[in-house]
C-alpha positions in Angstrom: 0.0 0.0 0.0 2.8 2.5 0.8 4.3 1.9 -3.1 1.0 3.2 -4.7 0.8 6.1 -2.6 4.5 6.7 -2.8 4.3 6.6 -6.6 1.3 8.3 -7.0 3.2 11.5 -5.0 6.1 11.1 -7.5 4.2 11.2 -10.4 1.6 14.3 -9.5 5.0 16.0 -8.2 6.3 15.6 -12.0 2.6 17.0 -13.5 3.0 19.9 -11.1 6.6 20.9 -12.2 5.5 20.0 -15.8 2.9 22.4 -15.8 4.0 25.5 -13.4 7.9 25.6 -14.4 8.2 27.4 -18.3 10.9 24.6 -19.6 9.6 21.8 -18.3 6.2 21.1 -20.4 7.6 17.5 -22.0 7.9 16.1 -18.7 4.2 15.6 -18.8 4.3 13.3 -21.4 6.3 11.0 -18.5 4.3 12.2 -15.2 0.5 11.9 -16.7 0.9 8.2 -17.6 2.9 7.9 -14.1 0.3 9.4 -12.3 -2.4 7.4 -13.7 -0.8 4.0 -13.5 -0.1 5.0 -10.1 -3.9 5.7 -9.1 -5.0 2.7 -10.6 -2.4 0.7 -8.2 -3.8 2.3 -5.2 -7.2 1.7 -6.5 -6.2 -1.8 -6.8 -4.7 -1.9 -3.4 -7.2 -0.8 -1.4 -9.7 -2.7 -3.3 -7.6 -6.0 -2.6 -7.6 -5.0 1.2 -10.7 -4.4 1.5 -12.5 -7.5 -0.1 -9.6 -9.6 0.9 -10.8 -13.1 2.9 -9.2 -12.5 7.2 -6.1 -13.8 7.9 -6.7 -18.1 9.1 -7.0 -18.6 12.9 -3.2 -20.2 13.8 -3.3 -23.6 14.3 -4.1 -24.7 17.6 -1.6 -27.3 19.3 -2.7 -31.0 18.3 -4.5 -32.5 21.1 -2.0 -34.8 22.9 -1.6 -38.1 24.4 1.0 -40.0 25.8 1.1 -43.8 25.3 3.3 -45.8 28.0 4.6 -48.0 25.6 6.1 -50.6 27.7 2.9 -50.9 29.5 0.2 -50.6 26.3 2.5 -53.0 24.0 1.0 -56.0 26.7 -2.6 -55.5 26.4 -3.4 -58.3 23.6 -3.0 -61.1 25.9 -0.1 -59.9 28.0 2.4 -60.4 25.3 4.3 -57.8 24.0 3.4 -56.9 20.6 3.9 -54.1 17.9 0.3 -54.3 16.6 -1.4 -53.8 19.6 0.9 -50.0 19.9 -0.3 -50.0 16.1 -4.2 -50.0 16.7 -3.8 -48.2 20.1 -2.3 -45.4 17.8 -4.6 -45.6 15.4 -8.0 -45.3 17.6 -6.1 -42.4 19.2 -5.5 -40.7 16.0 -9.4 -41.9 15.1 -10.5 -40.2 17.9 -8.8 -37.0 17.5 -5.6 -36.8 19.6 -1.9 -36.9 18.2 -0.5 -39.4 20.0 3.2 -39.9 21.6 4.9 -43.1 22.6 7.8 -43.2 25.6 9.1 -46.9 25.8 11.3 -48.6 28.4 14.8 -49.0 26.9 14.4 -52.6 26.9 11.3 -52.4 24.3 13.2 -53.2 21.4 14.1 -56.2 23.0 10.9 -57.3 23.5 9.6 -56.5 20.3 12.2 -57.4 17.6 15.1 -59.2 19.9 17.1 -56.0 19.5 17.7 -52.8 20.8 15.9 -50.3 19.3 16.3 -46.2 18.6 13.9 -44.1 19.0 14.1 -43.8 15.0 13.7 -47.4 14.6 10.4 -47.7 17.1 9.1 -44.5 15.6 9.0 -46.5 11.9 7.6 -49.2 13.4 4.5 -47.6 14.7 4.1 -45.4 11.7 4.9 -42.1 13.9 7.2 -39.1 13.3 10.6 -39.9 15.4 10.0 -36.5 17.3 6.6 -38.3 18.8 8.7 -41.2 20.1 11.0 -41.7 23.0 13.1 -44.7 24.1 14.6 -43.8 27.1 18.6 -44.4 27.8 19.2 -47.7 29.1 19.7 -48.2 32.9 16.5 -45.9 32.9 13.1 -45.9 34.3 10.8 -44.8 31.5 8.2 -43.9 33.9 10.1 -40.5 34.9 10.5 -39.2 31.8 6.5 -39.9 30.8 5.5 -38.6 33.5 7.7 -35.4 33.3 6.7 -35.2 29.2 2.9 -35.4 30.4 3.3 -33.2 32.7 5.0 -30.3 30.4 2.9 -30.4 27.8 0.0 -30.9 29.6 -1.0 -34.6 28.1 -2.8 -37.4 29.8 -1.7 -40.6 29.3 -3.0 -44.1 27.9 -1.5 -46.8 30.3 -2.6 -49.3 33.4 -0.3 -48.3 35.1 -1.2 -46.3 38.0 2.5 -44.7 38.9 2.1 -44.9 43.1 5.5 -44.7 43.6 5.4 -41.0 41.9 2.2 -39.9 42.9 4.4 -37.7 45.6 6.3 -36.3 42.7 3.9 -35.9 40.4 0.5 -35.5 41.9 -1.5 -34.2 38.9 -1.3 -37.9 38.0 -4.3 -38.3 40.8 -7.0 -35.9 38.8 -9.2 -37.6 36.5 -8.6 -38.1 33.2 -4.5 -37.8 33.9 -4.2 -41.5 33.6 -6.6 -43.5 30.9 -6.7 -46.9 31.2 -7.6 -49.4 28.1 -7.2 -53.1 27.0 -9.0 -55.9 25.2 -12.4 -57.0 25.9 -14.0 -60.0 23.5 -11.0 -58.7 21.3 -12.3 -55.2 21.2 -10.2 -52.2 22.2 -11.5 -49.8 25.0 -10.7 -46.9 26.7 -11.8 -45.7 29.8 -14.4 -43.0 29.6 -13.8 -42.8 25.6 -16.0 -44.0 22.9 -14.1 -46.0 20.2 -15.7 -45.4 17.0 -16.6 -49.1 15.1 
């Protein structure tokens, strides 16, 4: 907006010295076309301004979840498996949250025989590397979930009920900190969520 009006200045400058100043008469033929060209950009300008659609609302922050891996991967008939993370994920996603996974370092392990990376577990599950954590061995994974859930302000899918950090982390106690799930007649289920069928 500040070019138009700057050029339009220029230009009705140029007619003014064109026309008042004996000498300069020719520098019309440069200042008249200026000084319409320049009117029609500020016409266009503030017409573009004015019908132009508002600016989008900024997206909000994805509506997080934390999975306790270690815990979750057990709730197909207490053995470990990837495909039980898989359709947790999945439901999650279904149901409108953006879910995160923090695993025990001994995950990999359990799952594939090996140690796994973060990057590795995070291809697995079908998740961005950023939304997956396996903590440093010698670790407990339960600090760092907690501490995760608690900084961004997530609950977290698990059946485990973390006694031995309530002290440390008491927001674990309010409802809907902690959401358990599992298996029932080979259905998945939340607590206090509906699971679309």
């Amino acid at each position: 907006m500040v070019v138009p009006v700057l050029l339009l200045a220029l230009s009705l400058i140029g007619v003014a010295v064109a026309l008042l100043l004996p000498g300069y008469g020719d520098l019309i033929l440069l200042a008249g076309p200026c000084t319409i060209a320049a009117l029609i950009l500020l016409w266009r300008a503030l017409f573009l301004r004015i019908t132009a659609p508002a600016a989008p609302e900024p997206e909000t922050e994805p509506n997080r979840i934390l999975i306790d891996g270690s815990n979750v991967m057990y709730w197909r008939d207490n053995t470990p498996r990837i495909e039980t993370l898989r359709e947790v994920i999945g439901q999650l996603r279904r149901i409108g949250f953006a879910p995160g996974v923090v695993f025990d370092a001994n995950a990999g392990y359990l799952l594939t025989g090996k140690y796994k990376h973060d990057d590795a577990m995070a291809g697995y599950l079908g998740l961005a590397e950023d939304w997956v954590m396996v903590v440093p061995k010698g670790t407990v994974a339960d600090r760092y979930l907690l501490t995760v859930a608690r900084d961004v302000g997530a609950p977290i899918v698990t059946n485990d009920r973390y006694r031995d950090w309530a002290a440390d982390y008491p927001e674990i106690k309010q409802s809907g900190r902690l959401i358990r799930g599992g298996y029932r007649d080979g259905a998945l289920w939340f607590e206090g969520m509906d699971i679309p069928t």
